[in-house]
N, C-alpha and C positions, 0 to 999 in steps of 0.2 A: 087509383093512382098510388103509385109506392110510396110507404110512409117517408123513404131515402128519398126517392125525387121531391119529396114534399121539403124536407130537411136542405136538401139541395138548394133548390131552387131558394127558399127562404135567405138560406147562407149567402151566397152569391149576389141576388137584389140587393140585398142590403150592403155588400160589399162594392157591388158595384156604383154606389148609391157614394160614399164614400170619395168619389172622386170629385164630386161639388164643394166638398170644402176646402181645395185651393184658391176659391172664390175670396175666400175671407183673409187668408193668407198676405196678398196684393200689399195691403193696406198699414201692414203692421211692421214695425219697426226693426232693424235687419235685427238687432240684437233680443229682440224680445220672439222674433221667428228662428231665430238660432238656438233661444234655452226650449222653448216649446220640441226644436226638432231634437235636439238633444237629448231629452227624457222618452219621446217617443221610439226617439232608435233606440235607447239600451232596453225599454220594456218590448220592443217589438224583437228585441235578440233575443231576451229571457222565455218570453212566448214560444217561437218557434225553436229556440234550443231543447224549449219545455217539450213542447208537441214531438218531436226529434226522440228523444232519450222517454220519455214515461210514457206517451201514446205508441207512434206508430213506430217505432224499435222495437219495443214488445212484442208486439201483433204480426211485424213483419217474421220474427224469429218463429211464434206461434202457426203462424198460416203458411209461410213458403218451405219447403224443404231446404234443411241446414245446408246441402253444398251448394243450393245459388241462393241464400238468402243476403249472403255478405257479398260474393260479387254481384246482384242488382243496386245495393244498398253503394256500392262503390262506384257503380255505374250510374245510378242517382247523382251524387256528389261530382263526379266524373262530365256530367253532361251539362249543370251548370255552372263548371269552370267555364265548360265550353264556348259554353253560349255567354257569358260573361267579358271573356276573349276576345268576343268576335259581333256577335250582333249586339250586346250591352256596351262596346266598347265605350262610343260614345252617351251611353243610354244610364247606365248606370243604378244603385239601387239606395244607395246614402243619399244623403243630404248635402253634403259638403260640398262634390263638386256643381250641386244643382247652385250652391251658393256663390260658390266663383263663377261660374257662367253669368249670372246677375252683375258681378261684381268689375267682373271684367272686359265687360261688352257685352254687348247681345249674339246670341248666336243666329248662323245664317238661317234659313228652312227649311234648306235640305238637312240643316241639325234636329230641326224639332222634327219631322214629317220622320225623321231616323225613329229618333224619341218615340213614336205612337205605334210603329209598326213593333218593335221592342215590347212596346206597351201592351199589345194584341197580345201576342204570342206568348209572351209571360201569364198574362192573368186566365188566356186560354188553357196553359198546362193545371197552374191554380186551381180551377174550374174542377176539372180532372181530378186532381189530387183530394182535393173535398167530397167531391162525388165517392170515390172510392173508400173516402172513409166512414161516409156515411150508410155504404151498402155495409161495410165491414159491422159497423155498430154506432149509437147515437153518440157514444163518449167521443171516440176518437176522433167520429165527428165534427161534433161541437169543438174540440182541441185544435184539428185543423184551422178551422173555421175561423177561432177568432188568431189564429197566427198568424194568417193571413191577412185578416183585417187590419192586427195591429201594424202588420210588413208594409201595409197599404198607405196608411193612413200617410208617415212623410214622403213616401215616393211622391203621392197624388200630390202634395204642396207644392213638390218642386216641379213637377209634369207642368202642372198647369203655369206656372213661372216660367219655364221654358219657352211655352208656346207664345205667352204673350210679352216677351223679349226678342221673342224671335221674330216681333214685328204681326204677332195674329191679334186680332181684336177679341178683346173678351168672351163678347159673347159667344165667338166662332171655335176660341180657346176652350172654351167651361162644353160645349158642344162636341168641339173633337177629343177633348181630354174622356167626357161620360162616354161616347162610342167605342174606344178605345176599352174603357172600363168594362163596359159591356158582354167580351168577349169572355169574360169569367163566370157568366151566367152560360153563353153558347158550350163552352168545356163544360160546365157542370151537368149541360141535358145532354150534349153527347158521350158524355163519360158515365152515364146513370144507364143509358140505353147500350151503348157498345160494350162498357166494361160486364156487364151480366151477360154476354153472347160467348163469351172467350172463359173458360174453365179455366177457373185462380184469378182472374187477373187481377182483381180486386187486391189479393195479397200480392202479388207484381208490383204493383201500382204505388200500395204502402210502404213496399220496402223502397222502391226508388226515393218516393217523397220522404222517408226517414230518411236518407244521404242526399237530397235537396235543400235539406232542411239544415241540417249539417254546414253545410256548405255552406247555405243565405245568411247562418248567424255566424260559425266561426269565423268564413274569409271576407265576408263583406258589412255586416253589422256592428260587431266589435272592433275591427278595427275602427269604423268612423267614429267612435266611442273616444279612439286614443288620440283624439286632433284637441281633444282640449287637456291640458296638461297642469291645469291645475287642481292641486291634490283634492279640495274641497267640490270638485266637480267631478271628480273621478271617483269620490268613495260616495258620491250619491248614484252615480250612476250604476256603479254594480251593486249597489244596496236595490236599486231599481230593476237592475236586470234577473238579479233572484228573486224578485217581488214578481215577477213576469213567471219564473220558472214554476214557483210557491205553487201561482195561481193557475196552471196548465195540472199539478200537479195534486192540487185541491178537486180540480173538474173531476177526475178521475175515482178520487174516491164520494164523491156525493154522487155520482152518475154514474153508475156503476154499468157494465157492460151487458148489453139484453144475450 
């Protein structure tokens, strides 16, 4: 087996693993699950801002040829406005509005069951993007990897808050929330096995997830960042969000590229 499928596979498990700790979530306090989501949105912006700019922007430049490296790289960024637009619409990738959903009633089912299919199809791309970076080399790998984990971790909070406002019971909730998750392992063995069949795609694939990535932190991370407006919250959180970059950009030089 490929040491990448290997690398994959591991990535992804454990990512997918990741969506049980909504469980714990339920129980705590709105305000005390608010600073919690708060530090993790500006380090999970700093992370994949990180992965963006020092991993896979590099390598995209390195691997694709200069005249479509920047238009895939735009087309990256380009297809998850898209899908932001349109199938996230209600689905969303912050915290905040999973908070007003709580706050404001429960949402109906056809909201949540929105919610999960969102939820597939995103962490299935995910999948993908990890995979491809793993063929590319361990570093970027590992870089992807935890960017996404860290992107993971308050989505999964609010996912699973979703589902059981929306009237699903727990244990049905913590169930469809992990299936859902799931679909980031199914991207990572089809993206291991397909993207090796197709000549470059691997560097294809990079360059999009650099303007994915782009995207998930400048249009939708950082802003959620700017909903809290006091100053003492806001110079910790971008003290936090380059703590995030730092550390994307530390992997790199202790990991060096095989």
């Amino acid at each position: 087996m490929p040491s990448s499928l290997v690398n994959t596979l591991l990535a992804t498990l454990a990512i997918s693993i990741l969506s049980l700790i909504g469980i714990f979530t339920v129980s705590l306090a709105q305000e005390t699950l608010h600073k919690i989501l708060s530090v993790l949105v500006a380090f999970s912006a700093g992370t994949i801002l990180g992965a963006s700019l020092f991993d896979l922007l590099p390598e995209a430049v390195e691997l694709v040829d200069e005249h479509l490296v920047y238009p895939i790289i735009a087309i990256g960024f380009g297809t998850f406005l898209f899908l932001e637009r349109t199938l996230y619409w209600y689905h969303g990738h912050g915290h905040t509005h999973k908070l007003e959903a709580k706050e404001d009633g429960a949402p109906t089912k056809e909201f949540a069951y929105l919610n999960l299919i969102g939820d597939f199809i995103h962490n299935f791309i995910d999948g993908m993007i990890i995979a491809a970076a793993f063929i590319n080399s361990f570093t970027v790998g590992l870089a992807a990897a935890i960017a996404v984990a860290f992107h993971e971790l308050p989505q999964e909070m609010g996912d699973y808050g979703i589902l059981v406002y929306a009237g699903i019971d727990r244990r049905r909730a913590l169930i469809y929330n992990f299936t859902a998750a799931l679909s980031v392992v199914f991207g990572g063995v089809f993206g291991s096995f397909f993207i090796g069949t197709v000549e470059n795609l691997a560097g294809y694939m990079i360059a999009f997830s650099a303007g994915a990535f782009m995207f998930l932190s400048a249009s939708e991370l950082i802003p959620e960042m700017w909903e809290d407006h006091d100053t003492k919250t806001t110079i910790i959180q971008m003290g936090i969000l380059f703590l995030g970059m730092i550390l994307i950009y530390a992997l790199g030089l202790v990991f060096h590229h095989e």
